[in-house]
C-alpha positions, 0 to 999 in steps of 0.5 A: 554511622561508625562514630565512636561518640555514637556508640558511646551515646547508645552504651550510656542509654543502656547504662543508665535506663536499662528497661531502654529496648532498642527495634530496628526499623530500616531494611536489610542492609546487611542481608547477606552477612549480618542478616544470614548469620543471624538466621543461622543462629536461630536455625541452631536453636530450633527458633526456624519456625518462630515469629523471630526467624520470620521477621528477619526473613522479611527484613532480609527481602526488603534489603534485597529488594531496596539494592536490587533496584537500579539506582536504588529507590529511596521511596520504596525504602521508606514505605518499607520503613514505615511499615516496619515502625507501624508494626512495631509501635502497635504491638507495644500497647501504647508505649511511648518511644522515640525514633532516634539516629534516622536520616534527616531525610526521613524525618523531614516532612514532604516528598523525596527529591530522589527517585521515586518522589514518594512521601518520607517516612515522617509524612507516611507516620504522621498520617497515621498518628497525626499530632502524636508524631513530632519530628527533631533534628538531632544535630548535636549527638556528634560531637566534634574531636578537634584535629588537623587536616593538611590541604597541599602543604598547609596545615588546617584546624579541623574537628573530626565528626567520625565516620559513615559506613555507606552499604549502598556503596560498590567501591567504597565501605565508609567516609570519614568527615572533618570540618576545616575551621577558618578554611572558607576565605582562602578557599572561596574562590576555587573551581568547583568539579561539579560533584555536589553533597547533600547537607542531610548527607553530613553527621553534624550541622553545616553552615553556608560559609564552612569547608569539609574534608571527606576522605572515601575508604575503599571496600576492596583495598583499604586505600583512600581519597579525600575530597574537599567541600564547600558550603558556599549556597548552593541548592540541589532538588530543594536541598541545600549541598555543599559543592566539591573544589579543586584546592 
């Protein structure tokens, strides 16, 4: 997430708890910039033999493997996450830490409703460390700016919740969230284009009874279009979704 409050949140823990080490645990998403750079630089120091250099060689072929899959397959991304946690946490010597800024996805504990169906990330660790792990939605860490949002000439008050990169995706780079406040009577009854989102796919709460603007960024031009969604009940493979309506 791309939200300056989450960057401003992971500063004032450096700030003020300074011994604070940050590892990251999730695939490769950037293998191809971020993660090639990075080997560069430690080619230019010598470091090509090192643990270092051989950990990011891994993380890059699990980020090549994850987008390498049709569809891509979620389950196989958190048996990989799970193995990078496990490696990390038992090489600390019985520190305690705390897994932050995950998907609900894989903090929730049960199987996957995507392809593949496999255990979560949450479920694999708590076989592993049984009541040691406890899980927590962090809903609450973005904290909304309020704003307006004009929907066919009207204009709404909305709260802006910042934006999401979405590597996985061919078209667009990011989305940007607000929450259209006192929105839902007027726009209850619209159709619906049959496009759905997840809820666990928001960077805030969202209630039954709210209606969102998302507007997609795209990666070649830098142009945009915004949807609008609805919370009005609706349940997607198990999850709740908010549905997408012609305003």
């Amino acid at each position: 997430m791309d939200a300056p409050a989450s960057m401003e949140f992971l500063r004032r823990i450096k700030a003020e708890l300074p011994e604070t080490v940050f590892h990251g645990t999730d695939v490769g998403h950037q293998y191809g910039t971020t993660g090639a750079r990075f080997l560069a630089h430690l080619r230019e120091r010598g470091l090509e033999h090192s643990e270092t250099y051989l950990l990011a060689l891994e993380n890059i072929e699990q980020g090549r493997a994850f987008y390498g899959e049709l569809n891509r397959n979620h389950s196989m991304r958190a048996d990989m996450m799970a193995t990078n946690f496990i490696r990390i946490f038992d090489g600390l010597g019985g520190e305690s830490v705390m897994g932050a800024l995950y998907g609900a996805s894989h903090v929730a504990f049960g199987r996957y409703p995507w392809r593949g169906g496999g255990e979560t990330m949450a479920t694999q660790l708590r076989a592993r460390y049984g009541d040691s792990l406890s899980a927590t939605m962090l809903w609450d860490i973005v904290t909304g700016v309020p704003d307006t949002v004009d929907v066919g000439g009207v204009e709404f008050e909305a709260t802006f919740f910042g934006d999401q990169t979405m590597n996985w995706h061919a078209v667009y780079a990011r989305r940007e969230f607000w929450r259209l406040d006192g929105a839902y009577e007027r726009f209850r009854d619209r159709p619906v284009t049959g496009d759905i989102l997840p809820f666990d796919n928001f960077p805030m709460a969202v209630e039954v009874g709210q209606v969102f603007a998302i507007r997609y960024v795209r990666r070649a031009d830098g142009g945009s279009r915004t949807g609008f969604y609805r919370s009005s009940g609706m349940v997607w493979n198990g999850r709740d979704a908010a549905q997408v309506f012609e305003p």
